[in-house]
C-alpha positions in Angstrom: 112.6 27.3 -47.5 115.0 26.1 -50.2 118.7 25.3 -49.6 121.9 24.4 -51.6 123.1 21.5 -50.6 125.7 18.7 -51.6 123.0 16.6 -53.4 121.8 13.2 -51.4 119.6 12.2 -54.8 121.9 9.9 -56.9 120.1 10.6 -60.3 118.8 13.9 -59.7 120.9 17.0 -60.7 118.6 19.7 -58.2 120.5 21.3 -56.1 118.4 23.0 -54.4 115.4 21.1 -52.3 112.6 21.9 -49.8 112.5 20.1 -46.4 109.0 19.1 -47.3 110.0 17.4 -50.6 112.4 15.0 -48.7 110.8 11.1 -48.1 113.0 10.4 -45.5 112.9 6.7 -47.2 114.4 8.0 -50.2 117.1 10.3 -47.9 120.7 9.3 -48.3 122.1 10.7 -45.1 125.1 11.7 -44.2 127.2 9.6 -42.6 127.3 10.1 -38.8 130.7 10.8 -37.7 130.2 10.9 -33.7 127.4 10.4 -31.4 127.3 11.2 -27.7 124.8 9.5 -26.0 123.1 9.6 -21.8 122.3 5.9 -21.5 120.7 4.5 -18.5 121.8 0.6 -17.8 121.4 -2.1 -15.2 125.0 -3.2 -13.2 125.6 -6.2 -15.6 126.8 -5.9 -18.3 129.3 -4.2 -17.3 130.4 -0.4 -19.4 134.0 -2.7 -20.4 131.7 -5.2 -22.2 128.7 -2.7 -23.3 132.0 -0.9 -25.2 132.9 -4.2 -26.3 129.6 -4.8 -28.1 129.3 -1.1 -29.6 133.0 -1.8 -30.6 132.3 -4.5 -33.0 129.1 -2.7 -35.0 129.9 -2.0 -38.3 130.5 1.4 -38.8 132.5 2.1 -35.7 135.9 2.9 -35.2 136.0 3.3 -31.5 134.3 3.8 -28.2 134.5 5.4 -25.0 131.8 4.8 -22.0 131.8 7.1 -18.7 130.0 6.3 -15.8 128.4 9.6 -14.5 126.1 8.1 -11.8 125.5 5.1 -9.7 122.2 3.6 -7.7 121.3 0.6 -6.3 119.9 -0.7 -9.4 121.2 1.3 -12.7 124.8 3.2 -13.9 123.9 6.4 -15.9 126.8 6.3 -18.5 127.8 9.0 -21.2 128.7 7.1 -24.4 130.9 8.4 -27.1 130.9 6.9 -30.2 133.3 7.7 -33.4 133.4 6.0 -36.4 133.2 6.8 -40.6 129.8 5.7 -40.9 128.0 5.3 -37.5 124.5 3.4 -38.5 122.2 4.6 -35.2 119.6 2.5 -35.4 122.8 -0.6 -35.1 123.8 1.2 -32.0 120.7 1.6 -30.2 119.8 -1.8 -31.0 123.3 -3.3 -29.2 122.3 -0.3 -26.3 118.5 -2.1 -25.9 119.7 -5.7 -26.3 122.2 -4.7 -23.5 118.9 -3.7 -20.9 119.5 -0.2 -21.4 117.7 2.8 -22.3 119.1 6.4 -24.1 118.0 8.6 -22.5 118.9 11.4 -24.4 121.0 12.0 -28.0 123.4 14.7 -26.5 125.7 15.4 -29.8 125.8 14.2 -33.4 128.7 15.0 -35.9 127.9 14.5 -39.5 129.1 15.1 -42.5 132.5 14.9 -44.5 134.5 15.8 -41.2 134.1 16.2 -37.5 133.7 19.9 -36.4 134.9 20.3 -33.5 132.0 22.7 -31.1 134.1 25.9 -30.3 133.4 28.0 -27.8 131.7 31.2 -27.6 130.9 34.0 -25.1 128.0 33.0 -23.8 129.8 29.9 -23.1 131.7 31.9 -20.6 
């Protein structure tokens, strides 16, 4: 399947490309714009200083970390991060140095702008 897309090849002039002829090497993504992210950590550090950290990588223009569930051992935290140009690999490697794992990616925004997810009637 071919698509017309805002073209990611600098020198190129196709506008129009095939999933199977990207080398995701080669890919010039767009930028990520938000990423919402189920993290599993250990009690220390703490989600003020985990924010701290994710705060600081380039990129990022702020951060927000929700603690969802406590045991005797771990936090489960939802973290939201905005920014212009949020590098993932940056942010899971801050998350991993940190002891913690993502568990899941739960949202990604990317492109020129943040869309915003409306809601729909099977939302109801």
């Amino acid at each position: 399947m071919a698509v017309k897309v805002n073209n990611p090849f600098p020198g190129t002039n196709n506008q129009f490309i095939s999933w199977s002829d990207i080398k995701l090497e080669e890919f010039n993504m767009s930028e990520i714009k938000r990423l919402v992210l189920d993290v599993l950590k250990p009690h220390h550090p703490s989600i003020i200083d985990l924010a701290g950290r994710l705060s600081v990588v380039e990129g990022v223009s702020g951060v927000n970390c929700t603690l969802d569930e406590v045991d005797q051992e771990t936090e489960s935290i939802k973290i939201t991060i905005e920014g212009a140009a949020i590098n993932y690999e940056d942010v899971e490697e801050v998350i991993i140095d940190s002891g913690a794992v993502i568990h899941s990616v739960d949202s990604v925004s990317a492109g020129k702008k943040l869309v915003e997810e409306v809601e729909t009637p099977q939302d109801r």
